[in-house]
C-alpha positions in Angstrom: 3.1 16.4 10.0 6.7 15.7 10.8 9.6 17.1 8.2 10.8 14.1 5.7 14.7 14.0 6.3 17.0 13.2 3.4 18.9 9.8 3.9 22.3 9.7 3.8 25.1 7.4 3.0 25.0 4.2 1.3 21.7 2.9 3.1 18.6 3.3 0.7 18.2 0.2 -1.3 19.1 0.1 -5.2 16.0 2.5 -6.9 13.2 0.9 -8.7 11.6 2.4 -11.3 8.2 2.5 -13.1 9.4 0.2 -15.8 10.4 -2.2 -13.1 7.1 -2.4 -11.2 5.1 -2.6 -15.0 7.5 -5.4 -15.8 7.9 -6.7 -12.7 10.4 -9.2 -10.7 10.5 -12.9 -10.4 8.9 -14.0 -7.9 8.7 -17.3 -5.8 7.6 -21.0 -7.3 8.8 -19.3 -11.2 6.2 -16.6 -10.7 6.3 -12.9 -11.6 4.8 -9.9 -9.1 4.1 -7.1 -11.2 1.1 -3.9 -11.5 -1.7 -5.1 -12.2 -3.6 -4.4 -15.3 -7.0 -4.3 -16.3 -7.2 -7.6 -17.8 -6.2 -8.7 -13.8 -9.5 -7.2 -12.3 -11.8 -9.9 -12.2 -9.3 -12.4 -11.0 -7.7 -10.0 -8.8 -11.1 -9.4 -7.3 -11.8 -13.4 -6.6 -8.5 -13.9 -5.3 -9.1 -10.8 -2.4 -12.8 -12.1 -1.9 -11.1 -15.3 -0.6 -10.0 -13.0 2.3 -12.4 -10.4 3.1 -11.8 -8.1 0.5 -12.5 -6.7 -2.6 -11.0 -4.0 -4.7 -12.3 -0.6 -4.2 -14.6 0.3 -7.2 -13.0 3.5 -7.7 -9.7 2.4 -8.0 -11.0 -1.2 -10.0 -12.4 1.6 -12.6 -8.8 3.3 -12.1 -6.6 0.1 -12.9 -9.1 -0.8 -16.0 -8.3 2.9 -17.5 -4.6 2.5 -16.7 -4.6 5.4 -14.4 -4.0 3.1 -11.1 -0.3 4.0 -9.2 0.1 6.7 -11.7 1.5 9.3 -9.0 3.7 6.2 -7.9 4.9 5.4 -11.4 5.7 9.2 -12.0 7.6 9.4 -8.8 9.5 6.3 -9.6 10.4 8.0 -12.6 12.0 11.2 -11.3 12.5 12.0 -7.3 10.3 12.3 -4.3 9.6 15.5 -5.3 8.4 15.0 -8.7 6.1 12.4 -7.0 4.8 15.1 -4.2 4.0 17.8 -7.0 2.9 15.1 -9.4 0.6 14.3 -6.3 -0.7 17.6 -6.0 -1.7 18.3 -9.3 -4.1 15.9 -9.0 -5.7 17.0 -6.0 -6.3 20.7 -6.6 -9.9 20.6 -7.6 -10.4 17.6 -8.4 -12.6 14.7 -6.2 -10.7 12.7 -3.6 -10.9 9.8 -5.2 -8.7 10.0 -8.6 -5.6 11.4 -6.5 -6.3 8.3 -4.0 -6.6 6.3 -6.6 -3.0 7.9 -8.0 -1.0 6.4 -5.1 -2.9 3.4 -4.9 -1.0 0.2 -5.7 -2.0 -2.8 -7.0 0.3 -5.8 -7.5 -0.1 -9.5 -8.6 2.3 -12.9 -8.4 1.1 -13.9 -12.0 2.1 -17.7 -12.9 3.9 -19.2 -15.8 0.5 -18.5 -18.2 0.5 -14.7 -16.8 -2.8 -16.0 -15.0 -2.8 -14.1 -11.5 -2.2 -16.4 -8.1 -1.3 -14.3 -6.0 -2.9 -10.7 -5.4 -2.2 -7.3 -2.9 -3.8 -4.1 -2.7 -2.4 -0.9 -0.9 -4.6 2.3 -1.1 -4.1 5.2 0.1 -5.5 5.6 4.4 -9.1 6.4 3.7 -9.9 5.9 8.0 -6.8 8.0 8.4 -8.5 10.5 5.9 -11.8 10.6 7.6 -10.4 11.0 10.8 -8.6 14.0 9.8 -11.7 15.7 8.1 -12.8 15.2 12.1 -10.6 17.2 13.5 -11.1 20.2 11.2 -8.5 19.4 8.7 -9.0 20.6 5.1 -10.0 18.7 2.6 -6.9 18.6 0.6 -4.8 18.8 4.2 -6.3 15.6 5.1 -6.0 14.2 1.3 -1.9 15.1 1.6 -1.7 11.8 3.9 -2.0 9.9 0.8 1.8 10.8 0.2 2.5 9.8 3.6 0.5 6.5 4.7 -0.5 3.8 3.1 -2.9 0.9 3.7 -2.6 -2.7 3.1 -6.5 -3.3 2.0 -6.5 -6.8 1.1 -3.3 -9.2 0.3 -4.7 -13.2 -0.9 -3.3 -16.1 -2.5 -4.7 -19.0 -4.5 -5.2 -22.1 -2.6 -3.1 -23.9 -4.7 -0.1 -21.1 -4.9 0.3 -21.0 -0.7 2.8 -22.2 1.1 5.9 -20.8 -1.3 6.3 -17.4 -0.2 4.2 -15.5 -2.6 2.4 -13.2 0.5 6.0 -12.3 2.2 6.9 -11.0 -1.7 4.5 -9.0 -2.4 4.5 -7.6 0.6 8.0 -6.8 0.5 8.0 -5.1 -3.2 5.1 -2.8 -1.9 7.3 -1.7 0.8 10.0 -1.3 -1.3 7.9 1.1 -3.8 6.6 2.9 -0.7 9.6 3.4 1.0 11.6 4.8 -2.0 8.8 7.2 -2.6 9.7 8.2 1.5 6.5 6.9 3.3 6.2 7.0 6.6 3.7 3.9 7.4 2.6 1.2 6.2 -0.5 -0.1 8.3 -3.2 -2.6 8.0 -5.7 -4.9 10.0 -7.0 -8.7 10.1 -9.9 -10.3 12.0 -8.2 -12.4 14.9 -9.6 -15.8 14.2 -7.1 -15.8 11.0 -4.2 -16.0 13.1 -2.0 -14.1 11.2 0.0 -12.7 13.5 2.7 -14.2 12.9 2.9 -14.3 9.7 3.3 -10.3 9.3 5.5 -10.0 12.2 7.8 -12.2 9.6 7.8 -9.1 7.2 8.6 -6.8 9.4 5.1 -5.2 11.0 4.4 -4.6 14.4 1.3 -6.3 15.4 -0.6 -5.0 17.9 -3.0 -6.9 20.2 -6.4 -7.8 19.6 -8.4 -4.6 20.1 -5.0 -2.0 20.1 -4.8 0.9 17.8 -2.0 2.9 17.2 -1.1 6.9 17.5 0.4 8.8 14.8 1.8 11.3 17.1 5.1 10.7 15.8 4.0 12.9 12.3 2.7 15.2 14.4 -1.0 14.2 14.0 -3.6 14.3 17.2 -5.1 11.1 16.4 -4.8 7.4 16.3 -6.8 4.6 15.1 -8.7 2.9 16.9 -9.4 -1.3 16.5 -12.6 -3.5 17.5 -11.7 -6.4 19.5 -11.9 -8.9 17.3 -9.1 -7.3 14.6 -5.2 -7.1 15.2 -3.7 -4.2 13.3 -0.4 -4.3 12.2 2.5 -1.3 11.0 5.5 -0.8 9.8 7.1 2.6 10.5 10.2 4.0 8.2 13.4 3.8 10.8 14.6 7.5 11.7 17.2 8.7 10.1 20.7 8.3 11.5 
């Protein structure tokens, strides 16, 4: 996988940290986008139903035990590398899924009642995962992607709560948490009758065309993913350094 290189200069954003993303940040239409909890689960749930998703059990039971983002929130807390070895020692001998789960974030635009309207879930790149264990990589090898890719799973909003921003927000605070923590990719995919296309080309993603996958040469991996031709995938790549 390629070498992470140190930015320099005056160009990373100001940090966040854990207590930030517990707390969270006002949001649009006097909301507040912040982790989600386990008291969020079952509305979290309805809310990514309403487009084609549902949380992943594993990391539902995860975010109901408070261990959900836990590697994130550890690595917000110190430096990248407290995150990477914070990362690891949940992987050595232990099942793929509680260090998936670790990096694994969850957030929700709750309204003025704390009741959740807006929901988005990023988990760590279980195709990208699988697709590794294909080409002979190790099991932990192929788990160590986690740290480096994540996937937008499901991102919904109330009926009633569209139309103010809420998607475009939460979308940026992930990105923000997954950037600091020195991610390479974001990625994700819709079904093209949605027609959002333009929507996450407005926060920054390359979308591909209907049926396009995407390589991830560029971290030194010899595979892609591949798309069925009625999905758009979308990315967003961390800029080089320089």
């Amino acid at each position: 996988m390629a070498k992470r290189t140190a930015r320099k200069g005056g160009s990373r954003p100001v940090r966040l940290s854990a207590d930030r993303l517990r707390k969270g940040w006002p949001g649009p239409a006097s909301t507040r986008v912040r982790l989600a909890t386990a008291a969020d689960t079952d509305t979290v749930d309805a809310l990514l139903d309403t487009a084609g998703a549902r949380l992943i059990p594993t990391l539902r039971s995860s975010i109901e035990q408070g261990t959900a983002g836990a590697a994130l929130l550890d690595g917000l807390s110190g430096t990248t590398k407290t995150f990477f070895e914070d990362f690891a020692r949940r992987t050595v001998g232990h099942t793929m899924a509680g260090p998936m789960a670790s990096v694994s974030l969850t957030l929700v635009a709750a309204d003025g009642e704390d009741r959740p309207v807006g929901a988005l879930s990023v988990t760590a790149p279980g195709t990208i995962i699988e697709r590794a264990l294909e080409h002979g990589y190790s099991n932990v090898q192929a788990l160590t992607l986690s740290v480096a890719i994540g996937k937008v799973h499901g991102l919904a909003v109330a009926e009633e709560a569209r139309g103010q921003g809420l998607a475009s927000f939460l979308l940026k605070r992930a990105w923000q948490v997954y950037e600091q923590l020195d991610y390479f990719l974001l990625y994700g995919s819709f079904e093209t009758e949605r027609d959002l296309g333009a929507f996450y080309k407005g926060c920054g993603y390359t979308v591909h065309a209907p049926g396009e996958g995407f390589l991830l040469e560029r971290i030194g991996l010899p595979f892609g993913i591949h798309a069925g031709p009625d999905q758009c995938v979308f990315t967003r790549w961390r800029p080089p350094p320089g």
